[in-house]
N, C-alpha and C positions, 0 to 999 in steps of 0.2 A: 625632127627628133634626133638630127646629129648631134646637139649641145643638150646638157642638161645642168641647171641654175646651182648653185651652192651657197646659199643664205644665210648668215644670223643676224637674229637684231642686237642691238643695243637700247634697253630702253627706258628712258628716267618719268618719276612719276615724283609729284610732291605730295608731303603728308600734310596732309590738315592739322596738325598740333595746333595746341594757343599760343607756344611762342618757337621763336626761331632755333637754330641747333645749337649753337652755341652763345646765347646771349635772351635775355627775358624779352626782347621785343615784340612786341605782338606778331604775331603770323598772319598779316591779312593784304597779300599783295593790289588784289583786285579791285577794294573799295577805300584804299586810303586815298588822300591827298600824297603826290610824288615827295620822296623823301620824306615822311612823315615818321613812319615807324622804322628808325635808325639810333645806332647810339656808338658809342668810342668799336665798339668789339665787332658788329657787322659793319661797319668802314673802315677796320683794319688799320685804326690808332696806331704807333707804336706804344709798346709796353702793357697791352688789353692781356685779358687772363680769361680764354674760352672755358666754356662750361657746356656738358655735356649737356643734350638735352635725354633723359633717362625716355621718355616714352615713345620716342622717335626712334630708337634704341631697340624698344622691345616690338615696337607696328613692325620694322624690317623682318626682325625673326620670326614673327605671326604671320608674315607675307609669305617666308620662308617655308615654315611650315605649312603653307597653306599650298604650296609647291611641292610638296614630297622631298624638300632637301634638307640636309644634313647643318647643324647648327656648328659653329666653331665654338670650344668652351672659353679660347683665349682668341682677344682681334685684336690690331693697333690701329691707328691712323698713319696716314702719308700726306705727303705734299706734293701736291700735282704743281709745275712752276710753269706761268704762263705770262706773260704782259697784255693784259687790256682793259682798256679803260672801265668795265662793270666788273672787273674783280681788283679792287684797292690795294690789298697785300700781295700780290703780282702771284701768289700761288692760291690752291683750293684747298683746304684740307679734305683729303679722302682715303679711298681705302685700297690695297693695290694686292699685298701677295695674301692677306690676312681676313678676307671678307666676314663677314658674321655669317652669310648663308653660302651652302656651295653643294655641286651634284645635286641635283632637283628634275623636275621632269613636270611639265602640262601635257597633258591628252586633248586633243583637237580634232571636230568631227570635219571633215569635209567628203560633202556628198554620201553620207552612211557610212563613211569608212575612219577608224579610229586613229588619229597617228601621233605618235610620243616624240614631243620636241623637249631636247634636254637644256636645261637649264646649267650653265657654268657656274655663274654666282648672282650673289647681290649683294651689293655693298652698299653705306650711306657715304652721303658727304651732302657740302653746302652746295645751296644754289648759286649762281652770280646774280649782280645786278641788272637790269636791262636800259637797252641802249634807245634811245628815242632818237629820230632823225624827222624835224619840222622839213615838208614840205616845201621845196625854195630855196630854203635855206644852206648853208654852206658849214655848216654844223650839227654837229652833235649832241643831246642832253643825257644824263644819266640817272635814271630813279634806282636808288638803293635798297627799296621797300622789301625786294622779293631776295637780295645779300644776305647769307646763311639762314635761306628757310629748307628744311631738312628735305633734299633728296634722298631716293630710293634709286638705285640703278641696276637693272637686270639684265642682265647677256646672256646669249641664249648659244648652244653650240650650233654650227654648222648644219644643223638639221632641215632645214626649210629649203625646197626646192622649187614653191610658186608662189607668185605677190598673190594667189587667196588663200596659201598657208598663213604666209605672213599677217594676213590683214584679221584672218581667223584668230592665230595665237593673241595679237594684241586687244582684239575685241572679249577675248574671253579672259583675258589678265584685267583687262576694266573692269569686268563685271564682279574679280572674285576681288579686286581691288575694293569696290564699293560696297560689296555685301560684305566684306571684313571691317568699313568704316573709318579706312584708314588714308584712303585719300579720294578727292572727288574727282579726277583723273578726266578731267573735260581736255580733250585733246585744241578746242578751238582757241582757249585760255593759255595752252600751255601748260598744264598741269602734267600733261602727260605728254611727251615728245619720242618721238620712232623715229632712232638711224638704223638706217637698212645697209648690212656690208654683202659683195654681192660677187661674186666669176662665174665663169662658165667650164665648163670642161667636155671633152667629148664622151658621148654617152658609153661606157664601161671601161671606163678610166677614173683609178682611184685618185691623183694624185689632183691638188685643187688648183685651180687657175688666178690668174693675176687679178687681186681682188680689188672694187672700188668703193669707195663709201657714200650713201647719198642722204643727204640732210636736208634737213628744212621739211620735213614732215608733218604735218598737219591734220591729216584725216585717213579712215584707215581707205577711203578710195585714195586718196594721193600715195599709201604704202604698196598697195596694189598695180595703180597706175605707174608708178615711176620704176619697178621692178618688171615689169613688163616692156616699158622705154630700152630700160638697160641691159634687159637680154637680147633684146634686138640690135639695140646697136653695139655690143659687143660680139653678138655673133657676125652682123656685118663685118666689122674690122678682123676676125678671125677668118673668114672666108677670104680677105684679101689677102690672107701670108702675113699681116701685119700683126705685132703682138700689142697686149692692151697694158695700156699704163697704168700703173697705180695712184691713185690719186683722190678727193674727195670735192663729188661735187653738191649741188642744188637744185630743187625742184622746180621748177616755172610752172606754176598751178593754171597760170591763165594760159601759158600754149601746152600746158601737159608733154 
């Protein structure tokens, strides 16, 4: 009980629309033919002219609301700039100071007891493409199929201090995700993805500790398990006088 965990998640959910966010393509990463459903505007042509997708639009704010948060009247879009090969226009368009939802709050029962995790925002933006790597091979393939299908991404404040808080909020964000109809949010598909940001601090000490980010989340026992991993072994390295780096790592599901 010397350390005590300091939590949020980050976490994207795709919407089931019929077509992609900014372009008429069909919305259907899972059962097309690779690169099938593509056209000039989700492979980031030069000179393409995106188009909003309106009902992708109003699922965020229904999510929002279905969160207890506060609707923005006015949002913009940004550009997120990155170089890699499943995002073609080397940025994302997303949403950064201007969210559509923000101040919100889920209630999460653990063991009888009620506890309010606050919600910062949610914002939309596009998906990337994904990256295929054959087996052997000394290469890489790219299916564009799932390039601007409408993300939802929601961060949570600082409120979560155990991987069964965590694993709680996300299971119960699934459940009002699909009883709202707006996305089928199967975490083994990637529908729905959990980064866990994560320090320790000593217990009655406000100030927050050197925080790590851990990805590649998969299930909510791997959000659970790997937040357990990381307070352990950043408490380890704190016990040695040694301070903890900031940094962002990955889950190994098979040695946990």
């Amino acid at each position: 009980m010397k350390y005590e965990a300091v939590i949020g998640l980050e976490i994207h959910a795709e919407l089931n629309t019929k077509s992609k966010m900014f372009c008429r393509c069909q919305n259907d990463p899972f059962h097309s033919a690779p690169n099938e459903n593509i056209c000039p505007v989700c492979v980031g042509l030069p000179g393409v002219l995106p188009v909003m997708n309106k009902k992708a639009i109003e699922w965020t704010m229904m999510a929002g609301l279905a969160l207890n948060c506060k609707i923005n009247r006015f949002s913009k879009w940004d550009r997120k700039n990155y170089y890699y090969p499943d995002l073609p226009k080397a940025y994302q368009i997303s949403q950064y100071d201007l969210p559509l939802c923000y101040e919100g709050f889920l209630d999460i029962n653990i063991a009888n007891e009620v506890r309010k995790i606050g919600v910062t925002r949610i914002h939309l933006e596009e998906d990337t493409g994904k990256l295929i790597h054959p087996k052997g091979e000394n290469h890489s393939l790219v299916d564009y199929n799932r390039s601007s299908v409408p993300l939802m991404e929601l961060v949570t404040e600082p409120d979560i201090r155990t991987g069964k808080e965590a694993a709680a909020f996300g299971q119960e964000l699934q459940m009002i995700l699909r009883a709202l109809g707006i996305s089928k949010a199967n975490m083994e598909k990637g529908e729905m993805r959990v980064e866990v940001n994560i320090s320790l601090r000593e217990v009655g000490v406000e100030k927050f500790g050197t925080k790590v980010e851990v990805k590649n989340l998969n299930s909510y026992m791997a959000v659970e398990k790997s937040i357990e991993y990381e307070m352990k072994r950043q408490a380890e390295i704190l016990d040695r006088g040694e301070k903890i780096i900031q940094e962002t790592r990955g889950w190994n599901e098979d040695k946990k």
